[in-house]
LOBA-856848 format. One record per residue (C-alpha): x, y, z; residue number from 1; chain; residue in one letter. Coordinates in pm, 1 decimal. Each point is the difference from the previous one (the first is absolute). Layout:
REM residues N
+----------+----------+----------+-----+-----+------+
|        x |        y |        z | seq | mol | type |
+----------+----------+----------+-----+-----+------+
|        X |        Y |        Z | NUM |   A |    A |
...
+----------+----------+----------+-----+-----+------+
END
This chain:
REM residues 264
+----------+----------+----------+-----+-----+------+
|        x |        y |        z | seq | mol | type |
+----------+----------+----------+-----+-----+------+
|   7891.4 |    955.2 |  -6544.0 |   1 |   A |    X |
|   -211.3 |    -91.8 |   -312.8 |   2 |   A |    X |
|   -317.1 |   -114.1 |     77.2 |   3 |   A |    X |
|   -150.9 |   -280.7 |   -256.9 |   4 |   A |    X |
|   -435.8 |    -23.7 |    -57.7 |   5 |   A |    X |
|    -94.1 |   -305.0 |    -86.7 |   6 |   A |    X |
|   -293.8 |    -56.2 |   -224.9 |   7 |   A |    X |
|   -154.0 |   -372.3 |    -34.3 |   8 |   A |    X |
|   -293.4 |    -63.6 |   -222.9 |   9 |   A |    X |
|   -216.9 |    -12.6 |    300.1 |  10 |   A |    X |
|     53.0 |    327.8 |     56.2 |  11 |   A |    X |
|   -105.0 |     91.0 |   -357.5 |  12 |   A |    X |
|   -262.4 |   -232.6 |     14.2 |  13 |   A |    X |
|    -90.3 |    137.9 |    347.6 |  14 |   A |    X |
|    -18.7 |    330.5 |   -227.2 |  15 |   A |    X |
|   -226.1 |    -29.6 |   -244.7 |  16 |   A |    X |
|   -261.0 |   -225.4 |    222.7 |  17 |   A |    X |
|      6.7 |    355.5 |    238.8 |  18 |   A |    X |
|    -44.4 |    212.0 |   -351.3 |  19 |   A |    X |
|   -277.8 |   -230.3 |   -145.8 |  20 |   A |    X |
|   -205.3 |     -1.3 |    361.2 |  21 |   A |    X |
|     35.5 |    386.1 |      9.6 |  22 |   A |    X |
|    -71.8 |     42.8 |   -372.0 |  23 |   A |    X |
|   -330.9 |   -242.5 |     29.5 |  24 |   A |    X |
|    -65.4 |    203.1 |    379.8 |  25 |   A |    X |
|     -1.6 |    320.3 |   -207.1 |  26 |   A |    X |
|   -245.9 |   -157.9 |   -297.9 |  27 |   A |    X |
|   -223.3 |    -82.4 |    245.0 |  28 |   A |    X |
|    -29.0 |    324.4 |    194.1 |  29 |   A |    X |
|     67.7 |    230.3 |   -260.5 |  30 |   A |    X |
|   -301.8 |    214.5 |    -47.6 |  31 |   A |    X |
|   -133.2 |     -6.8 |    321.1 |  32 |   A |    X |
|     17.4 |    126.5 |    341.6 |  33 |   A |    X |
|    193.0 |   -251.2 |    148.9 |  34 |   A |    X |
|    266.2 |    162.6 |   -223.0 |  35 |   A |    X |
|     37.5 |    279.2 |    210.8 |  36 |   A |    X |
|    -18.4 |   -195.9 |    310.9 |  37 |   A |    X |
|    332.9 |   -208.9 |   -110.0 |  38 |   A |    X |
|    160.1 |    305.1 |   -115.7 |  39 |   A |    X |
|    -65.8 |    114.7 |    331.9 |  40 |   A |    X |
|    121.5 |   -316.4 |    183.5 |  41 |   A |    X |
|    282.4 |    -51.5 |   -200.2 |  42 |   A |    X |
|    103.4 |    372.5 |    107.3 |  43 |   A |    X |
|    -32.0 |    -62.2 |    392.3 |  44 |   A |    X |
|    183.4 |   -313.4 |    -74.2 |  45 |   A |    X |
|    268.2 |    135.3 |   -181.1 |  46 |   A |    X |
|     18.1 |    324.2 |    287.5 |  47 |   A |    X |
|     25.6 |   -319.9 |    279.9 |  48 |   A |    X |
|    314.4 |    -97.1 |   -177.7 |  49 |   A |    X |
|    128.2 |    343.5 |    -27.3 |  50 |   A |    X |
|    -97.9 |     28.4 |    391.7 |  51 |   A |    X |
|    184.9 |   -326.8 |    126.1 |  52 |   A |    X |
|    340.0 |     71.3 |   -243.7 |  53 |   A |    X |
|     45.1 |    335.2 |    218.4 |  54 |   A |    X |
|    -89.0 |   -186.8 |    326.5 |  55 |   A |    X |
|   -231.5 |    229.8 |    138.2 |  56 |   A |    X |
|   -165.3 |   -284.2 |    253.3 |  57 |   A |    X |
|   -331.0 |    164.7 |    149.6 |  58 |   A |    X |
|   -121.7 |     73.7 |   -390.6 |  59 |   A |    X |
|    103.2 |   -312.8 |   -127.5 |  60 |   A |    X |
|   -159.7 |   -188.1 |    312.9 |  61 |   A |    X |
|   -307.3 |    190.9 |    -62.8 |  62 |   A |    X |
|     -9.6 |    -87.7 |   -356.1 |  63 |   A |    X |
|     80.8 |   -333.5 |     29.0 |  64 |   A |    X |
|   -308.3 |    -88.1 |    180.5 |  65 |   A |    X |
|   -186.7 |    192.8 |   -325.0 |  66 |   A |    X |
|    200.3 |   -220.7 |   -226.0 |  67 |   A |    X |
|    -72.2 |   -328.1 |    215.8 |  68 |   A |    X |
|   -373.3 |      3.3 |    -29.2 |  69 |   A |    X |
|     73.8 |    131.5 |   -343.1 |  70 |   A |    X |
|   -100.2 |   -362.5 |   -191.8 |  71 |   A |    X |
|   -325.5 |    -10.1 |    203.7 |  72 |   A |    X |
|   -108.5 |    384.7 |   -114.8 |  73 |   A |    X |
|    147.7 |   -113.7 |   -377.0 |  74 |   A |    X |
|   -245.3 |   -308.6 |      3.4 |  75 |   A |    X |
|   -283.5 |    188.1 |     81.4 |  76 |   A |    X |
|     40.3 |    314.7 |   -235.6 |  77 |   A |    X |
|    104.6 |   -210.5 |   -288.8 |  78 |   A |    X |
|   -198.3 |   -284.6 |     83.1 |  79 |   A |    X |
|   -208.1 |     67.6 |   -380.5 |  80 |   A |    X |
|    335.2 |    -36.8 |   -174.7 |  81 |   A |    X |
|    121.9 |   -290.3 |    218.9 |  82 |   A |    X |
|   -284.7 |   -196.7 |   -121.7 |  83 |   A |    X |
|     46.4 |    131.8 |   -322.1 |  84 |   A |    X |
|    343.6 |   -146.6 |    -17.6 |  85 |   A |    X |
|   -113.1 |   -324.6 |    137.7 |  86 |   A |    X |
|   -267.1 |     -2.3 |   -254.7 |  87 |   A |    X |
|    262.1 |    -21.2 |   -239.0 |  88 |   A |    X |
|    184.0 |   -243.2 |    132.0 |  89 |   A |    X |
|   -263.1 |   -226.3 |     41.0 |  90 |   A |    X |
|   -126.5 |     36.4 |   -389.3 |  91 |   A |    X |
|    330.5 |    -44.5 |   -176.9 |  92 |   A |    X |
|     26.4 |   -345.2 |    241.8 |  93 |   A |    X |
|    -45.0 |   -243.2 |   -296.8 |  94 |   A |    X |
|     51.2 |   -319.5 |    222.0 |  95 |   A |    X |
|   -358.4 |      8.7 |    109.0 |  96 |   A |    X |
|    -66.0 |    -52.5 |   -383.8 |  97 |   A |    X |
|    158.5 |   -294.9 |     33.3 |  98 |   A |    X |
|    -87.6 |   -116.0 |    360.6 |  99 |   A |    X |
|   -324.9 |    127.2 |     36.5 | 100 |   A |    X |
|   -302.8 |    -95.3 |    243.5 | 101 |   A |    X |
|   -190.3 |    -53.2 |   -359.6 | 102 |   A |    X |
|    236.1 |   -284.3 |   -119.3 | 103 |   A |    X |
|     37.5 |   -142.0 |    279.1 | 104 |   A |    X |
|   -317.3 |    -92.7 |    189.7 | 105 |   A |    X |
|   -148.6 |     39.6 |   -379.7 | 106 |   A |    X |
|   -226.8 |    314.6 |     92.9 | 107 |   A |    X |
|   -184.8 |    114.0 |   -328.3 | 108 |   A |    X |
|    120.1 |    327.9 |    -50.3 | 109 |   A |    X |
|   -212.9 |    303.5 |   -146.2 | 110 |   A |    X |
|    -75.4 |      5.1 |   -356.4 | 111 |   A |    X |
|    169.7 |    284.2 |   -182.6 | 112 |   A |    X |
|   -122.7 |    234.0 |   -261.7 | 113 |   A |    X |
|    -13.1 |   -149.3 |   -363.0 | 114 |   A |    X |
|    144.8 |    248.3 |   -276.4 | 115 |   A |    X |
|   -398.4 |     56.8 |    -98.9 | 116 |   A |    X |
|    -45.1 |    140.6 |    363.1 | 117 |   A |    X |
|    299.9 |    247.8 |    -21.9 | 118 |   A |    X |
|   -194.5 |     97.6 |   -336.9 | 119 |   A |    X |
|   -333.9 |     67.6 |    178.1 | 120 |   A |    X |
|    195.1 |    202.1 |    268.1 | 121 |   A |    X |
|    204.6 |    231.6 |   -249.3 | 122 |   A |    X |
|   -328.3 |     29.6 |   -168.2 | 123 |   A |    X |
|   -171.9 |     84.2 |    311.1 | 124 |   A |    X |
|    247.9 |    288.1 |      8.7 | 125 |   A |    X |
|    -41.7 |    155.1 |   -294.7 | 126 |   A |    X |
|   -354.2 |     24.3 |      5.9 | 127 |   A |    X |
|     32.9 |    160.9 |    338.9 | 128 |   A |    X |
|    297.5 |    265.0 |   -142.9 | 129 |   A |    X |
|   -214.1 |     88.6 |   -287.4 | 130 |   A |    X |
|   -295.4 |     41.1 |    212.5 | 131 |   A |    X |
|    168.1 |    143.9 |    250.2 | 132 |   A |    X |
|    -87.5 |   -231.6 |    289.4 | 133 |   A |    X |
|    243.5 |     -7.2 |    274.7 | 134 |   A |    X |
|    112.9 |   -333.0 |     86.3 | 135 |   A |    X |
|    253.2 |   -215.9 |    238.5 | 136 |   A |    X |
|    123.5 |   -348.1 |    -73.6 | 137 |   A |    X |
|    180.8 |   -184.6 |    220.3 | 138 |   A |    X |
|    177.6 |   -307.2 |    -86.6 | 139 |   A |    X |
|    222.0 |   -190.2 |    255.1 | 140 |   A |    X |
|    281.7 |   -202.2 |    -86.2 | 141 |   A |    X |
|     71.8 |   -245.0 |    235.3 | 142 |   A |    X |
|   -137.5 |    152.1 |    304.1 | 143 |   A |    X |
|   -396.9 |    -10.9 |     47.2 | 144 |   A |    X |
|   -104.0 |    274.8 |    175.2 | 145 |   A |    X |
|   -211.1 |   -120.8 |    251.7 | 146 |   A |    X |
|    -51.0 |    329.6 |    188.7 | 147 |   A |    X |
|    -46.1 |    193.4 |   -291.7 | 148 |   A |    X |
|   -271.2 |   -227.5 |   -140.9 | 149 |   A |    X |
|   -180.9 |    -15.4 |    370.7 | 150 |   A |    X |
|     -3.3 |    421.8 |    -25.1 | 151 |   A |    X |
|   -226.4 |    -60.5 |   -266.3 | 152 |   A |    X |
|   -305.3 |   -151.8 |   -191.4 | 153 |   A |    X |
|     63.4 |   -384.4 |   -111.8 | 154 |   A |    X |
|    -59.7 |    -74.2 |   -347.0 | 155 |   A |    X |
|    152.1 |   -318.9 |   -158.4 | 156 |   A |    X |
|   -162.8 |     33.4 |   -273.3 | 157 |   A |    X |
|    214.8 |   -110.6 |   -396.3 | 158 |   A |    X |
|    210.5 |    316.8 |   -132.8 | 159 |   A |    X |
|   -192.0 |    174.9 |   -248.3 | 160 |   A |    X |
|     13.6 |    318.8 |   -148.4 | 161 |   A |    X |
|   -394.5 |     73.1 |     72.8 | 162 |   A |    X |
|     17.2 |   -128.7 |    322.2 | 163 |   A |    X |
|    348.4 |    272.5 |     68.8 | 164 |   A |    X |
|   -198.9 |    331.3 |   -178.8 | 165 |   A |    X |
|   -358.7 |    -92.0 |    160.7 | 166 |   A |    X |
|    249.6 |    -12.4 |    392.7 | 167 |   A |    X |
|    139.1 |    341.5 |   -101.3 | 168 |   A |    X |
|   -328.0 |    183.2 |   -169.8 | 169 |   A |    X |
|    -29.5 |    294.8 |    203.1 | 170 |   A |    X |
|   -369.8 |    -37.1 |    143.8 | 171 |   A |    X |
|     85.7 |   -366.3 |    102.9 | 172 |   A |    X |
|     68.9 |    -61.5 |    415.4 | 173 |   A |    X |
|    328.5 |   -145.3 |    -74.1 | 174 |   A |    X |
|    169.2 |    207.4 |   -242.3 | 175 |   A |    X |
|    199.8 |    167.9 |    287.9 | 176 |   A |    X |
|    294.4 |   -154.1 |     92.7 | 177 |   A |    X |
|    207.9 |   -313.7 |   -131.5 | 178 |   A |    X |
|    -59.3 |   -336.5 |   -159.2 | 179 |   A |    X |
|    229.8 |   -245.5 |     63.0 | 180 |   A |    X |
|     52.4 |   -257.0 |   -288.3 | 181 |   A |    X |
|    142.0 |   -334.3 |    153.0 | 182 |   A |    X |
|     68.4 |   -293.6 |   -254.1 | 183 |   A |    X |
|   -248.5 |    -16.9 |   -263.4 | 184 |   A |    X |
|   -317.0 |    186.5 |    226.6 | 185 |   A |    X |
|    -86.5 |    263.2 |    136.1 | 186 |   A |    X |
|     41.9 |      0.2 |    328.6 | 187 |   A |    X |
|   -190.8 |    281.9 |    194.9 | 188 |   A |    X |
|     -8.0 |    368.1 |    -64.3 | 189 |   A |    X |
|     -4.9 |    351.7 |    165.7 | 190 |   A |    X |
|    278.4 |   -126.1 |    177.1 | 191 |   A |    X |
|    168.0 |    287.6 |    185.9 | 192 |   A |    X |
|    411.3 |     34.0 |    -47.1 | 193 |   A |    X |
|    289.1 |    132.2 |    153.1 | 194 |   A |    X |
|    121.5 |    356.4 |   -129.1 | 195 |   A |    X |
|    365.0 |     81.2 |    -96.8 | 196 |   A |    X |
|    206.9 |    203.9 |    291.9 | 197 |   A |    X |
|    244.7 |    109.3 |   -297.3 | 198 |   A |    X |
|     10.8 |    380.0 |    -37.9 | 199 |   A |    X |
|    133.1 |     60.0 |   -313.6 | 200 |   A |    X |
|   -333.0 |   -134.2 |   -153.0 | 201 |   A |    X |
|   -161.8 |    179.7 |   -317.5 | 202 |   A |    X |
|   -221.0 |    248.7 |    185.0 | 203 |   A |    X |
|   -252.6 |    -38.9 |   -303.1 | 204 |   A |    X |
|    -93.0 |   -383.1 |     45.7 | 205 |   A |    X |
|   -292.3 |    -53.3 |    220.4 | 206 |   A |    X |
|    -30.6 |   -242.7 |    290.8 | 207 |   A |    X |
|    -79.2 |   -329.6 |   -249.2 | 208 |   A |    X |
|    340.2 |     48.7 |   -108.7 | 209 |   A |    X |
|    159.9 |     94.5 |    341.0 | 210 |   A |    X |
|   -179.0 |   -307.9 |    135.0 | 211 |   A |    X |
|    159.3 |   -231.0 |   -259.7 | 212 |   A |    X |
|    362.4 |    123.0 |     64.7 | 213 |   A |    X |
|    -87.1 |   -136.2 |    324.7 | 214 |   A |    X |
|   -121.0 |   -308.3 |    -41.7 | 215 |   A |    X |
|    333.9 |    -45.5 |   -235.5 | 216 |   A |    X |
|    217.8 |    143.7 |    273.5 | 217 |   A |    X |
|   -103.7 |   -243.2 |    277.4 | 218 |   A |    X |
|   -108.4 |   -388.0 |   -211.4 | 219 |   A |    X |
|    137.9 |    -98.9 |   -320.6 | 220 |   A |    X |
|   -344.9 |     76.6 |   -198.8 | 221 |   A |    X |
|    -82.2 |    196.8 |   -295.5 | 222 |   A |    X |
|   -228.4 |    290.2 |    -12.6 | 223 |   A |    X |
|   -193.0 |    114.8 |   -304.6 | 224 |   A |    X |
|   -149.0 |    380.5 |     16.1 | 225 |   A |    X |
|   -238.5 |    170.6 |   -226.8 | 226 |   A |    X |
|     22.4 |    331.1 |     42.9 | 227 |   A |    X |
|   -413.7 |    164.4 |     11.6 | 228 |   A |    X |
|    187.5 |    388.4 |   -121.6 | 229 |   A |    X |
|    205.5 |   -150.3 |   -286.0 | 230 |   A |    X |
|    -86.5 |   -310.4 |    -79.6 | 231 |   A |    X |
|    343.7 |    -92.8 |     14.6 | 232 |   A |    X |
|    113.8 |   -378.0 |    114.2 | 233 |   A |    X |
|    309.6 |      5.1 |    257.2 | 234 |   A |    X |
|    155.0 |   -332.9 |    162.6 | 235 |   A |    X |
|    166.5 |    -20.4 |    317.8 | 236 |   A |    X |
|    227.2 |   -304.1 |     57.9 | 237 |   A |    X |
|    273.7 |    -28.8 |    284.6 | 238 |   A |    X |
|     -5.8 |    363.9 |    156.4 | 239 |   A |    X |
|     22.0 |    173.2 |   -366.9 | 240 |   A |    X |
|   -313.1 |    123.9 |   -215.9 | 241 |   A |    X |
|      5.7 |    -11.3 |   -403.5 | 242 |   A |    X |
|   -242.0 |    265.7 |   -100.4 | 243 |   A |    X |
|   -169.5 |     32.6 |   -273.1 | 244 |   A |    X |
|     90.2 |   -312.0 |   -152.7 | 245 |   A |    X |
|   -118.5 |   -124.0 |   -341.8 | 246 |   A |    X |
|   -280.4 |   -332.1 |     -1.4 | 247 |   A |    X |
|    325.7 |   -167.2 |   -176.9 | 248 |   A |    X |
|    209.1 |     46.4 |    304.2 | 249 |   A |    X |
|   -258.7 |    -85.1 |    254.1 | 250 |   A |    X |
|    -57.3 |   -367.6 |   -206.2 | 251 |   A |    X |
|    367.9 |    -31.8 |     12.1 | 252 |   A |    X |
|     38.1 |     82.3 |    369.2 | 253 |   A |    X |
|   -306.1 |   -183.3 |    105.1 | 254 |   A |    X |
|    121.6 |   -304.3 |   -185.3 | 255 |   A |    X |
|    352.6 |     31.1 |    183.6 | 256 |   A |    X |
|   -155.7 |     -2.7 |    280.0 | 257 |   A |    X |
|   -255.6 |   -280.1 |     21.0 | 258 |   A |    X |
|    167.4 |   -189.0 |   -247.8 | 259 |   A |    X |
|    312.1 |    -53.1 |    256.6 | 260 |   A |    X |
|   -244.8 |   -125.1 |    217.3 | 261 |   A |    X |
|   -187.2 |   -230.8 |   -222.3 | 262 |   A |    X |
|    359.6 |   -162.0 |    -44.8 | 263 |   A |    X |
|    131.7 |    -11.1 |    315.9 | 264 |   A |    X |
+----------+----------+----------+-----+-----+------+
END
């Protein structure tokens, strides 16, 4: 008897939608503990299969009620990566570009950072690497970090690069910590951020830099660091950190960035 598989392009679609969740799934988590964690799952998963296959009930009963409440336990260990994903999802939704609350109860929207601004910010950066001032710029993309900003000292004050160096001078009461850059102001400072759970971090960069992976990891904002030891400029944007980067490359990225914005 010759048995026939069928194969419809469901199936293959089916396919690649599976390899494409698991492949972004791994992204996400790579790094981190919650690597382990799903390695570990995915093991007592794949034993459960192994378990009911050779029908031995009492173990398979047993560790079907540890699968069951498995989703619950999954929500709450991953629940940084969930929101993560989400995140993602939510930022690449271009429809609210089009259909926004702005356009259409006609809600003046913030105004964004001129080309002169991004000068007085990369400027504000190099002063600080060749002075060796640490430093940590936040600026959000289309998400305005309300909690991050209440952590810390209000500002909203014009961007300048004076007004940046004098907030990170060492002897000043608000050098420690973050300043958060929203449109074309500053918007508070010694703001106090999240820090990266990845593991696989430099052990050499200091907390500034630790702290901007995490702001990265968990909005869609961009984090400038100065490094105080080496006067080196690093950028963290979605999860990954450019170090040392060049004051060419941070215009260029800085202009990506807020330049989408201006246009959207």
């Amino acid at each position: 008897m010759t048995l026939f598989i069928t194969i419809r392009i469901l199936d293959v679609v089916d396919i690649l939608l599976v390899a494409m969740l698991l492949y972004q799934i791994y992204r996400l988590i790579k790094g981190t503990v919650a690597f382990n964690i799903f390695i570990g799952l995915f093991l007592v998963y794949v034993f459960w299969l192994l378990v009911k296959a050779m029908n031995m009930e009492l173990l398979g009963t047993l560790m079907g009620q540890f699968i069951g409440v498995g989703v619950l336990a999954l929500v709450v260990v991953f629940q940084q990566e969930i929101r993560h994903f989400l995140l993602l999802i939510g930022t690449n939704y271009q429809l609210s570009r089009t259909f926004g609350l702005e356009k259409l109860f006609n809600i003046e929207k913030t105004k964004m950072a001129t080309n002169q601004q991004i000068k007085e910010i990369v400027r504000a950066c190099d002063n600080m690497a060749r002075s060796k001032t640490g430093a940590l710029i936040v600026i959000p993309n289309k998400f305005e970090l309300k909690e991050i900003i209440r952590s810390g000292e209000k500002i909203n004050a014009r961007i300048s690069s004076a007004l940046l160096e004098t907030i990170f001078f060492k002897n000043t009461p608000l050098h420690d910590g973050a300043v958060v850059l929203i449109g074309n102001r500053i918007a508070a400072a010694r703001c106090i951020l999240p820090i990266t759970e990845k593991t696989d971090v430099d052990p050499n960069l200091g907390l500034r830099h630790r702290a901007a992976l995490g702001i990265s990891e968990s909005t869609d904002a961009v984090a400038i660091v100065v490094s105080e030891e080496k006067g080196t400029i690093s950028l963290a944007f979605k999860g990954e950190l450019m170090h040392k980067i060049s004051l060419i490359q941070l215009s260029a990225e800085l202009e990506k960035v807020i330049g989408e914005e201006t246009l959207s």
